[in-house]
N, CA, C and O atoms as a GROMACS GRO file, in nm:
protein
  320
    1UNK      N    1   1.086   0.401  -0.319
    1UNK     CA    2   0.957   0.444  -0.269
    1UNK      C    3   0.852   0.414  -0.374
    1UNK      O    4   0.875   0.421  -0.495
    2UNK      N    5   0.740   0.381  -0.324
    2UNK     CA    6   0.641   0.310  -0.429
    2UNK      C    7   0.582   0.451  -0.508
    2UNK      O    8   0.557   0.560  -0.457
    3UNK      N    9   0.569   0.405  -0.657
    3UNK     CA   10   0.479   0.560  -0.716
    3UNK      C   11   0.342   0.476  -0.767
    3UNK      O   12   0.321   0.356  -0.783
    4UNK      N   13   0.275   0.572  -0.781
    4UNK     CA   14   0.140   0.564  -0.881
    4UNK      C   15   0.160   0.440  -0.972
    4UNK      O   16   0.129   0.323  -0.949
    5UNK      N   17   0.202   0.479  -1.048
    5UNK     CA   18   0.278   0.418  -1.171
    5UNK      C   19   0.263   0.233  -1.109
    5UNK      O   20   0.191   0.133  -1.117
    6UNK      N   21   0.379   0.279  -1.053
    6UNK     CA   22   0.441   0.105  -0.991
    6UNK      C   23   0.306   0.012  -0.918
    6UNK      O   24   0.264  -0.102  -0.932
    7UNK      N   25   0.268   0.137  -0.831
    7UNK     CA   26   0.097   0.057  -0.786
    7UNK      C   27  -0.013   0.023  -0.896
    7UNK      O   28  -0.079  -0.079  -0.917
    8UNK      N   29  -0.010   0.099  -0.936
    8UNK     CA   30  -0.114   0.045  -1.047
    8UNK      C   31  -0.090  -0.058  -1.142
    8UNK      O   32  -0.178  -0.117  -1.204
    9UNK      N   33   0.023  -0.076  -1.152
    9UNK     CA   34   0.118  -0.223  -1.262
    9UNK      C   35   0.082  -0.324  -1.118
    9UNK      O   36   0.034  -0.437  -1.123
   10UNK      N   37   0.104  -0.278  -1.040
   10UNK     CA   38   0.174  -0.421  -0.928
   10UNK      C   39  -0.027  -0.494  -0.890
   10UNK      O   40  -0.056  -0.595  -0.826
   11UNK      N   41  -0.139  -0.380  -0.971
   11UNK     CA   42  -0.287  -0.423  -0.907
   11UNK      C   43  -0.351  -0.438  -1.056
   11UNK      O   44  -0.464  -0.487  -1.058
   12UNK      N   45  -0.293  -0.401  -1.183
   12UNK     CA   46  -0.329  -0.442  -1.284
   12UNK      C   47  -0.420  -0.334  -1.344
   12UNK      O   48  -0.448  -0.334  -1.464
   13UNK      N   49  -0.475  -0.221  -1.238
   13UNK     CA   50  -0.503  -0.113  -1.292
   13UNK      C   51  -0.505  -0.010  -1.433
   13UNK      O   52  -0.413   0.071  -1.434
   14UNK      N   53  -0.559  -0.007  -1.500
   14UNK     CA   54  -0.533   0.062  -1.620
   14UNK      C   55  -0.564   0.214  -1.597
   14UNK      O   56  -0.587   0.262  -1.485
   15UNK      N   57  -0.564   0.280  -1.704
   15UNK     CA   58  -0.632   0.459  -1.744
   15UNK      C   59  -0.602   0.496  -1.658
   15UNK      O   60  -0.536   0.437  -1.573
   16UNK      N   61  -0.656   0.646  -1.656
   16UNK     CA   62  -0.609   0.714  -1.525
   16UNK      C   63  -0.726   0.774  -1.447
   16UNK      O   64  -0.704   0.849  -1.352
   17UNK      N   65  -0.904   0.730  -1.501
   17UNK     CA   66  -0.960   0.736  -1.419
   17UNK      C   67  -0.974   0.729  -1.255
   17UNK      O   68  -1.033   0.816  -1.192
   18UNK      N   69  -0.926   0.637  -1.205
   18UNK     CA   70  -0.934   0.646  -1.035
   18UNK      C   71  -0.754   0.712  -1.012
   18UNK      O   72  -0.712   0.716  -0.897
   19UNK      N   73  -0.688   0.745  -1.094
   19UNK     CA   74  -0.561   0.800  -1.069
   19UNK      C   75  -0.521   0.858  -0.900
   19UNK      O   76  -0.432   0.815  -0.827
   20UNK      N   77  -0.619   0.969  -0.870
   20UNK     CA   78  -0.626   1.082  -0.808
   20UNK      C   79  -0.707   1.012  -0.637
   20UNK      O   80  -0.696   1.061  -0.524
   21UNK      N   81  -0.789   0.880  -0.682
   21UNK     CA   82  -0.831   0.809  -0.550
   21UNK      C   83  -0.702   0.710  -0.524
   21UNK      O   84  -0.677   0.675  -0.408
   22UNK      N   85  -0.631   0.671  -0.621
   22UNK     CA   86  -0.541   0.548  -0.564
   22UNK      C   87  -0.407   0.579  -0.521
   22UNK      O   88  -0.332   0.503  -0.459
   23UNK      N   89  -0.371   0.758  -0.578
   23UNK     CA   90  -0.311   0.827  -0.463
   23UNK      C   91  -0.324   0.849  -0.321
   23UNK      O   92  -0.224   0.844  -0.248
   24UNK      N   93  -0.454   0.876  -0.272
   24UNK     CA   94  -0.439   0.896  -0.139
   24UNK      C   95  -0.462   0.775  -0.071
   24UNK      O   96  -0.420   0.775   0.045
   25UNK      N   97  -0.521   0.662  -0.116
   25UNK     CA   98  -0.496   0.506  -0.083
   25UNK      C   99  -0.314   0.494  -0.095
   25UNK      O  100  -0.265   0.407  -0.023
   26UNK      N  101  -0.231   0.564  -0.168
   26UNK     CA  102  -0.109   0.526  -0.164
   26UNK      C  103  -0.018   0.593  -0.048
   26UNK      O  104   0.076   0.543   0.013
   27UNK      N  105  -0.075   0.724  -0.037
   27UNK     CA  106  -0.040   0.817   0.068
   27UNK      C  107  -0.062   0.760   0.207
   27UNK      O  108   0.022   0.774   0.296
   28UNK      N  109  -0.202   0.680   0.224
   28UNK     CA  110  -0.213   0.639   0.288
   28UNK      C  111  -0.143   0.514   0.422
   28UNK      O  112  -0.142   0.513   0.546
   29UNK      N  113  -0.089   0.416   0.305
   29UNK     CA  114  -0.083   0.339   0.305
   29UNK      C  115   0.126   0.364   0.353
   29UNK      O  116   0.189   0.313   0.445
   30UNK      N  117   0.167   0.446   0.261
   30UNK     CA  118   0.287   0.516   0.276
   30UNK      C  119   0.342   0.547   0.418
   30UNK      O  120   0.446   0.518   0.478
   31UNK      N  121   0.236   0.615   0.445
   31UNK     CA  122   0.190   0.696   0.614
   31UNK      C  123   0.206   0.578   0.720
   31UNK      O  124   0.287   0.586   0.813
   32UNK      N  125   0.126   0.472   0.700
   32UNK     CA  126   0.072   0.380   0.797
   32UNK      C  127   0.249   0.317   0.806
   32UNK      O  128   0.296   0.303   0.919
   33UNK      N  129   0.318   0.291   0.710
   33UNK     CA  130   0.442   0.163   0.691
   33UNK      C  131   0.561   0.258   0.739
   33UNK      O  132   0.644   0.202   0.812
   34UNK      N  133   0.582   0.397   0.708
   34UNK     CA  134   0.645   0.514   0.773
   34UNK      C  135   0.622   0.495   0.938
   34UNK      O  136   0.698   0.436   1.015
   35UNK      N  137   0.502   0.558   0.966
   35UNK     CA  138   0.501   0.563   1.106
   35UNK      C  139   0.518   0.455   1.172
   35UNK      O  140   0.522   0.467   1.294
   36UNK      N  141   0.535   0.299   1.104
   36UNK     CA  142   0.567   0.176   1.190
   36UNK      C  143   0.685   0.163   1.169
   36UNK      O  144   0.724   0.059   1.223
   37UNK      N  145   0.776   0.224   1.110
   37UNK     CA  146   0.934   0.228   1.109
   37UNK      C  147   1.022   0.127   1.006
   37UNK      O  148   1.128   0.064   1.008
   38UNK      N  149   0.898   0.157   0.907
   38UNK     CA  150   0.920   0.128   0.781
   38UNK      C  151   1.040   0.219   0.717
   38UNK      O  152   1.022   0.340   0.712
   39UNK      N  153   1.157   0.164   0.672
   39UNK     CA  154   1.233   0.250   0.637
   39UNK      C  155   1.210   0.274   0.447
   39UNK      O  156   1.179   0.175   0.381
   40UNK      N  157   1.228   0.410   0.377
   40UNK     CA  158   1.142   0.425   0.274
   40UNK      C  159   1.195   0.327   0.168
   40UNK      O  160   1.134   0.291   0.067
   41UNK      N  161   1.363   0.277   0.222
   41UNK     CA  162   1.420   0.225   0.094
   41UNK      C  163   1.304   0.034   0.053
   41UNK      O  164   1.301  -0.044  -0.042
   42UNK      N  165   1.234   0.042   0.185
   42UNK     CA  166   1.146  -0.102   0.203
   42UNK      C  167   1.011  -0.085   0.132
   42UNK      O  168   0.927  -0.172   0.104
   43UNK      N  169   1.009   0.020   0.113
   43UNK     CA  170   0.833   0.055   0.099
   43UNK      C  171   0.818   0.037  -0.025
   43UNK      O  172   0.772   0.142  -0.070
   44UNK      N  173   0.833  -0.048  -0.117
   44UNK     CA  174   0.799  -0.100  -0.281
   44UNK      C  175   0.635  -0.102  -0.324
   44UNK      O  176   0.536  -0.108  -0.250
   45UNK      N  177   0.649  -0.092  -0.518
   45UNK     CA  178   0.525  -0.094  -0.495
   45UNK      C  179   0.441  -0.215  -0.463
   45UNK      O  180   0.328  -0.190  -0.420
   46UNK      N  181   0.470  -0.322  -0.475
   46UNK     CA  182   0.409  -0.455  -0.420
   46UNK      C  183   0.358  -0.422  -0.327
   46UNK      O  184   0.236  -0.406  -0.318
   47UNK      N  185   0.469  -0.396  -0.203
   47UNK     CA  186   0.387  -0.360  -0.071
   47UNK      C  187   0.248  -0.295  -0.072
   47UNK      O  188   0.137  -0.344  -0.055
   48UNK      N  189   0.290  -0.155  -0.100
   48UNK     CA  190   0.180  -0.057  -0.127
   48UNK      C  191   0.081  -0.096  -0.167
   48UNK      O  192  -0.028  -0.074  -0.113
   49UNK      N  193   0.105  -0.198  -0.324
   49UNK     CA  194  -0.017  -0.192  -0.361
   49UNK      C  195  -0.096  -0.320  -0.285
   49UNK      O  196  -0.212  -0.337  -0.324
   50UNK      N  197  -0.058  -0.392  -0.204
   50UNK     CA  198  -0.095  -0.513  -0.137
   50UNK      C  199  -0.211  -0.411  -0.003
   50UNK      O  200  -0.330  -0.432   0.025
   51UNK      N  201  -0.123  -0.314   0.048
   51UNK     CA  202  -0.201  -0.205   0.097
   51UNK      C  203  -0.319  -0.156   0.033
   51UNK      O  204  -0.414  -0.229   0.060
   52UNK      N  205  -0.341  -0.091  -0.016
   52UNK     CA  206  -0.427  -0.021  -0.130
   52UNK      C  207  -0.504  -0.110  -0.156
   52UNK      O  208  -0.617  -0.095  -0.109
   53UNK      N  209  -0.482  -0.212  -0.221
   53UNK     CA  210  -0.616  -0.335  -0.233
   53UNK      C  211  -0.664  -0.323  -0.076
   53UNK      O  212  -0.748  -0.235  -0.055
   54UNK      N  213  -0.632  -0.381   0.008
   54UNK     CA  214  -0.673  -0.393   0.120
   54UNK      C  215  -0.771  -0.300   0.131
   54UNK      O  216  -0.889  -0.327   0.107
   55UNK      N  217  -0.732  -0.193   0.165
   55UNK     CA  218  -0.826  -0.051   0.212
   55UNK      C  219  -0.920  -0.049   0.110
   55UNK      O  220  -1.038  -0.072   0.137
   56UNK      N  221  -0.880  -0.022  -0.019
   56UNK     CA  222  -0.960   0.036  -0.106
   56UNK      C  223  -1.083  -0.047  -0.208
   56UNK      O  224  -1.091  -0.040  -0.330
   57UNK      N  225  -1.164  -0.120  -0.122
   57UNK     CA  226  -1.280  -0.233  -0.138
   57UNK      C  227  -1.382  -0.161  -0.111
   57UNK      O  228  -1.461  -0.208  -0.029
   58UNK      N  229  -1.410  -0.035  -0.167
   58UNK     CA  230  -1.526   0.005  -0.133
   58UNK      C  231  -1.627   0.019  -0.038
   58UNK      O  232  -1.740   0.068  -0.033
   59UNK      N  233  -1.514  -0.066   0.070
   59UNK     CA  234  -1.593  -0.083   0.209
   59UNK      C  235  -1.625  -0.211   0.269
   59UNK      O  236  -1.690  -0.218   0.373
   60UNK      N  237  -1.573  -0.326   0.197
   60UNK     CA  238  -1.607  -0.457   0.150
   60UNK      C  239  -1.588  -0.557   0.293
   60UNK      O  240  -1.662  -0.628   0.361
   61UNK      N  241  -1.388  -0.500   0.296
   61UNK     CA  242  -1.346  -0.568   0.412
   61UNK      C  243  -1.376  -0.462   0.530
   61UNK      O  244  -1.341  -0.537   0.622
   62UNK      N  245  -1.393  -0.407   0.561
   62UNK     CA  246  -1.435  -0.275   0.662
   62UNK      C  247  -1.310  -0.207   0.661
   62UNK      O  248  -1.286  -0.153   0.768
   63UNK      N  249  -1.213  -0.191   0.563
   63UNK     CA  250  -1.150  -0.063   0.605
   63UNK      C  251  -1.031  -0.172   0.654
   63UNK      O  252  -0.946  -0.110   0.718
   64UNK      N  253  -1.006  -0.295   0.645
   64UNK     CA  254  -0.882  -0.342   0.771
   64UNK      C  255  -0.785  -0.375   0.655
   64UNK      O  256  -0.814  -0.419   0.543
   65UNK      N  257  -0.664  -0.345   0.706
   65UNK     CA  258  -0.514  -0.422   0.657
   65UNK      C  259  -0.539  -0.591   0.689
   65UNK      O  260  -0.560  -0.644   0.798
   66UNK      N  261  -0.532  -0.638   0.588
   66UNK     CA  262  -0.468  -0.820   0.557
   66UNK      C  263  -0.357  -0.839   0.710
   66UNK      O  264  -0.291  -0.776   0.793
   67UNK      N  265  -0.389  -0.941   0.681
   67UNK     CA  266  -0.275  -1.013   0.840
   67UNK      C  267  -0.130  -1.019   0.719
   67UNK      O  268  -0.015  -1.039   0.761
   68UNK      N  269  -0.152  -1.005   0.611
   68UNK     CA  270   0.003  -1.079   0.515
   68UNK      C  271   0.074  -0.916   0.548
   68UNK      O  272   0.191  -0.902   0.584
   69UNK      N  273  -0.046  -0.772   0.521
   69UNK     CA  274   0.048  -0.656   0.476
   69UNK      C  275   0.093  -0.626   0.653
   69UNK      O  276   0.201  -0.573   0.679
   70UNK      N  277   0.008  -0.661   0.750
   70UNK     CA  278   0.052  -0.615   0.901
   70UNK      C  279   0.201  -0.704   0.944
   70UNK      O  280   0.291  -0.667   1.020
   71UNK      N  281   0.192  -0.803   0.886
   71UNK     CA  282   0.294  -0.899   0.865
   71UNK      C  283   0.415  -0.853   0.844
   71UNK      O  284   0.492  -0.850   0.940
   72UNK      N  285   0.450  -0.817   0.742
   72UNK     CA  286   0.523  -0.807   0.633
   72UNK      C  287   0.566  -0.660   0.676
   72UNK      O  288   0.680  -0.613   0.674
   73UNK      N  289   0.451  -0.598   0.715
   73UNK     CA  290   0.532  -0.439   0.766
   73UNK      C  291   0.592  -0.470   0.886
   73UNK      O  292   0.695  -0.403   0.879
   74UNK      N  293   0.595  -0.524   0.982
   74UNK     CA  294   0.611  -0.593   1.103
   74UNK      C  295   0.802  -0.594   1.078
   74UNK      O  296   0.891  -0.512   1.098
   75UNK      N  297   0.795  -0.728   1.029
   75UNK     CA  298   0.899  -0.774   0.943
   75UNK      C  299   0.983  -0.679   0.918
   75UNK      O  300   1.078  -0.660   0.995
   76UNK      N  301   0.959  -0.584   0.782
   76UNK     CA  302   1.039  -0.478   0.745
   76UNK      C  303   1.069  -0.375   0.844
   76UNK      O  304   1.189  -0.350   0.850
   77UNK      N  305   0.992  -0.304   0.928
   77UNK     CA  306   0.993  -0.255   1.037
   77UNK      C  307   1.141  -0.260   1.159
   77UNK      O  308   1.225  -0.176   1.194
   78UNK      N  309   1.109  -0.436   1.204
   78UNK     CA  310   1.250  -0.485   1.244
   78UNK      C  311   1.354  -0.514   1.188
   78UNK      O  312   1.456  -0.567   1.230
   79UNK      N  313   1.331  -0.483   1.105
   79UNK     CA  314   1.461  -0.524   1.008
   79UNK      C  315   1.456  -0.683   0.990
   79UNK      O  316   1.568  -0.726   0.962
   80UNK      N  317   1.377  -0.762   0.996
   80UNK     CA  318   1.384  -0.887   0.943
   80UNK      C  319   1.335  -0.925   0.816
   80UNK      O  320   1.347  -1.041   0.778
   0.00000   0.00000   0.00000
Protein backbone atom coordinates (compact mmCIF):
# COMPACT_ATOMS: atom_id res chain seq x y z
CA UNK A 1 0.00 0.00 0.00
CA UNK A 2 1.46 3.35 -1.02
CA UNK A 3 2.67 5.68 2.16
CA UNK A 4 3.54 9.34 2.38
CA UNK A 5 6.98 8.53 2.44
CA UNK A 6 6.99 6.38 -0.88
CA UNK A 7 4.80 9.26 -2.65
CA UNK A 8 6.81 11.87 -2.00
CA UNK A 9 10.25 9.91 -3.21
CA UNK A 10 8.22 8.53 -6.27
CA UNK A 11 7.26 12.97 -7.05
CA UNK A 12 10.62 14.18 -5.75
CA UNK A 13 8.99 16.09 -3.00
CA UNK A 14 11.11 17.20 -0.13
CA UNK A 15 10.35 18.66 3.81
CA UNK A 16 7.36 18.12 5.26
CA UNK A 17 5.73 21.33 4.52
CA UNK A 18 2.74 20.20 2.19
CA UNK A 19 3.02 16.73 4.25
CA UNK A 20 -0.61 16.97 5.65
CA UNK A 21 -2.08 18.25 1.84
CA UNK A 22 -0.36 15.30 -0.04
CA UNK A 23 -2.05 13.01 2.40
CA UNK A 24 -5.44 13.60 1.53
CA UNK A 25 -4.38 13.79 -2.30
CA UNK A 26 -3.09 10.21 -1.23
CA UNK A 27 -6.28 9.22 0.55
CA UNK A 28 -7.76 10.33 -2.20
CA UNK A 29 -6.41 8.84 -4.79
CA UNK A 30 -6.28 5.40 -2.53
CA UNK A 31 -10.22 5.73 -2.42
CA UNK A 32 -10.70 6.30 -6.19
CA UNK A 33 -8.20 2.79 -7.17
CA UNK A 34 -10.09 0.84 -4.05
CA UNK A 35 -13.50 1.56 -5.16
CA UNK A 36 -12.48 0.51 -8.90
CA UNK A 37 -11.36 -2.87 -7.57
CA UNK A 38 -8.04 -2.08 -7.16
CA UNK A 39 -6.75 -4.76 -5.02
CA UNK A 40 -4.43 -2.99 -2.10
CA UNK A 41 -1.50 -5.43 -2.77
CA UNK A 42 -1.54 -3.19 -6.57
CA UNK A 43 -1.82 0.19 -5.19
CA UNK A 44 2.16 1.24 -5.10
CA UNK A 45 3.57 4.37 -4.57
CA UNK A 46 4.25 5.13 -8.30
CA UNK A 47 0.70 4.65 -8.89
CA UNK A 48 -0.44 6.97 -6.23
CA UNK A 49 1.88 9.31 -6.78
CA UNK A 50 1.13 9.39 -10.70
CA UNK A 51 -2.44 10.11 -9.03
CA UNK A 52 -1.60 12.91 -6.77
CA UNK A 53 0.34 14.79 -9.46
CA UNK A 54 -2.65 14.55 -11.49
CA UNK A 55 -5.18 16.05 -9.01
CA UNK A 56 -2.95 18.09 -7.13
CA UNK A 57 -2.06 21.12 -9.89
CA UNK A 58 -3.54 23.65 -8.12
CA UNK A 59 -6.32 23.51 -10.40
CA UNK A 60 -4.22 23.55 -13.55
CA UNK A 61 -5.64 20.38 -15.24
CA UNK A 62 -9.26 20.88 -13.74
CA UNK A 63 -9.17 18.35 -11.17
CA UNK A 64 -9.00 15.22 -13.98
CA UNK A 65 -7.03 11.83 -13.71
CA UNK A 66 -4.36 11.35 -16.82
CA UNK A 67 -5.73 8.75 -19.44
CA UNK A 68 -2.09 6.70 -18.31
CA UNK A 69 -3.47 6.60 -14.27
CA UNK A 70 -7.41 5.67 -15.62
CA UNK A 71 -5.47 3.22 -17.68
CA UNK A 72 -3.41 1.54 -15.58
CA UNK A 73 -6.15 1.38 -12.78
CA UNK A 74 -8.35 -0.20 -15.43
CA UNK A 75 -5.67 -2.77 -15.99
CA UNK A 76 -4.94 -3.53 -12.32
CA UNK A 77 -8.56 -3.58 -11.55
CA UNK A 78 -8.99 -6.67 -14.10
CA UNK A 79 -6.36 -8.24 -13.19
CA UNK A 80 -4.37 -7.56 -16.30
Amino acid sequence: MATLEGVKNATGITGEYQDDTIQEWIDEVVDFLKDAGVSEAHITDGLVARGVLDLWNYGAAGGKLSEYFIQRAAQLALGK
